[in-house]
C-alpha positions as CSV (number, residue, x, y, z in Angstrom):
1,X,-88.1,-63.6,-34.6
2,X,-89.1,-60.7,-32.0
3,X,-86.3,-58.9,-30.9
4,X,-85.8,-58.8,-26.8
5,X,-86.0,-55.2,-25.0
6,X,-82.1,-54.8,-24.9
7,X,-81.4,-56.2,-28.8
8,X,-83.7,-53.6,-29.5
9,X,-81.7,-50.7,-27.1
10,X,-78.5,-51.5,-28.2
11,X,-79.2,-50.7,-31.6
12,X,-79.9,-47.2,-30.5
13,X,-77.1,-45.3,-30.0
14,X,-78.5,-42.3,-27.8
15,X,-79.7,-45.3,-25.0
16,X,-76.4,-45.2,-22.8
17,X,-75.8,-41.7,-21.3
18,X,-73.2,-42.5,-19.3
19,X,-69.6,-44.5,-19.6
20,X,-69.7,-48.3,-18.6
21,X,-68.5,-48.1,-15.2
22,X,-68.6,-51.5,-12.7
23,X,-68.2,-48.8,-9.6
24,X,-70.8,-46.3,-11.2
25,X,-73.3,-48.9,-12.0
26,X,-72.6,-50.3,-8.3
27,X,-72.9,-47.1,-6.9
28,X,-76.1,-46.3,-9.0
29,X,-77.9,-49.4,-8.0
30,X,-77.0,-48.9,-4.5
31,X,-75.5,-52.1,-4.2
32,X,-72.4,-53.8,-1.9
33,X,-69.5,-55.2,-3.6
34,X,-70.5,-58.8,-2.6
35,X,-74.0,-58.1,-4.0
36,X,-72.4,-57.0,-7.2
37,X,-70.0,-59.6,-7.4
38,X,-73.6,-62.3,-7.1
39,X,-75.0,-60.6,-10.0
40,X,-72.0,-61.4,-12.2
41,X,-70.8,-64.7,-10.4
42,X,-67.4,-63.3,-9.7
43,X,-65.3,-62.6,-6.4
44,X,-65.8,-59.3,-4.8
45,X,-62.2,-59.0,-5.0
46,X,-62.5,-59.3,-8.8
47,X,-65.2,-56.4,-8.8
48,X,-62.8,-54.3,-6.2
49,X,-60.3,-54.8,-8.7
50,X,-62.1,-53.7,-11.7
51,X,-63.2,-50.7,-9.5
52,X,-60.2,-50.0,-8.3
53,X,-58.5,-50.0,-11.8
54,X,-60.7,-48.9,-13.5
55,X,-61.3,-51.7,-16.3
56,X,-64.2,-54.1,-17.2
57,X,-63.9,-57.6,-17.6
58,X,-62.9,-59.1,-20.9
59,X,-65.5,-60.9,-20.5
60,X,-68.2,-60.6,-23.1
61,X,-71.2,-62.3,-21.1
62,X,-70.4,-59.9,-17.8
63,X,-69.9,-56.7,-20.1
64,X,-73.5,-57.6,-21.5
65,X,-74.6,-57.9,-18.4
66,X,-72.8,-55.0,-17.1
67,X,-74.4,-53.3,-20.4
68,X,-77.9,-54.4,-19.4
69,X,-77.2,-52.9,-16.0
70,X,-76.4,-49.7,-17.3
71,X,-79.6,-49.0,-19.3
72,X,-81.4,-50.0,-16.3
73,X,-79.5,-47.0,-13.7
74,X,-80.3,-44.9,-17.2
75,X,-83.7,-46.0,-17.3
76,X,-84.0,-45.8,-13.5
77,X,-82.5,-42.6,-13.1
78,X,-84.8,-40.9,-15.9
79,X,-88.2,-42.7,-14.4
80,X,-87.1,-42.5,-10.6
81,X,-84.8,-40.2,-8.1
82,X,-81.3,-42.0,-7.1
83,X,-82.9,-43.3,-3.7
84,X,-85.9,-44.3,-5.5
85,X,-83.9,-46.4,-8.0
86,X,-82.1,-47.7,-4.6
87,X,-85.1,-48.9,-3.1
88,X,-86.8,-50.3,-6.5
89,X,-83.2,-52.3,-7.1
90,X,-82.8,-53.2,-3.3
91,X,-86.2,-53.8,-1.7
92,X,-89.2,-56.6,-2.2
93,X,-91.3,-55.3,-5.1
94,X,-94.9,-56.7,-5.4
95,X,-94.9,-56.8,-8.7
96,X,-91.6,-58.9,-8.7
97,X,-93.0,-61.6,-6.4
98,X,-91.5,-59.6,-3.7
99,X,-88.0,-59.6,-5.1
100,X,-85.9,-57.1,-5.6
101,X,-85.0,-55.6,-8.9
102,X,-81.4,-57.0,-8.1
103,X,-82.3,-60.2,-7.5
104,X,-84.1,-60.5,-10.5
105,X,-81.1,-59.5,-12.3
106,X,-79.4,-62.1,-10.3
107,X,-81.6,-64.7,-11.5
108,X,-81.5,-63.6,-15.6
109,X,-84.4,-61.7,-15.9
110,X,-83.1,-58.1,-16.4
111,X,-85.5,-57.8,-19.4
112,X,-88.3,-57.7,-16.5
113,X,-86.9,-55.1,-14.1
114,X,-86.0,-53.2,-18.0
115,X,-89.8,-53.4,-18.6
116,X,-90.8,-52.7,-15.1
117,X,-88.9,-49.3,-15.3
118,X,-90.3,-48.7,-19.0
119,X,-93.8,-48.5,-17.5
120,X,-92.8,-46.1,-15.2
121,X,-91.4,-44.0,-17.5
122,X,-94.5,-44.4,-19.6
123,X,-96.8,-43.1,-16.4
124,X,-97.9,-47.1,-16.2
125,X,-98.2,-48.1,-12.3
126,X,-98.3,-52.0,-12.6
127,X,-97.1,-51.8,-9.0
């Protein structure tokens, strides 16, 4: 059985470079509170909380998600500048079907945007 993109990060354990962070993924994604509290189907009160306090849910599916998230802003922020991650996560992409990166996210297909970003980094345009 193939292995998916992200069972095959995790394994590695130089792929996160930063902390898990709900307000530093949020920040790096350049999304609101209420967007990020779409993506994991939760209150925007629950993520200010988790901001706020500084914790993560308990959880497991939202900390995978959270942990898919976070290879993405690595990704991102290794293939694109900050605002360019911005824009690729918050604006219709053609090679999305004019979605954003988010909104694919949103919808369960992380694994795309992962690849999408993966191809930049490789110097592939598919854009």
């Amino acid at each position: 059985m193939a292995l998916s993109i992200f069972s095959q990060l995790n394994d590695r354990a130089s792929i996160r470079q930063s902390p898990l962070s709900v307000a530093a993924i949020r920040h790096d994604l350049g999304v609101s509170r209420e967007r990020m509290a779409r993506v994991l189907d939760v209150s925007s009160r629950t993520v200010a909380r988790w901001e706020d306090q500084q914790q993560l849910p308990s959880n497991r599916w939202l900390v995978q998600v959270l942990v898919q998230l976070q290879n993405i802003v690595d990704l991102g922020l290794e293939s694109l500048t900050r605002e360019g991650l911005h824009i690729f996560m918050t604006s219709p992409q053609p090679v999305f079907g004019n979605r954003s990166g988010i909104e694919l996210v949103e919808a369960g297909e992380a694994e795309t945007v992962y690849g999408e970003l993966a191809s930049l980094y490789e110097g592939y345009l598919g854009l």
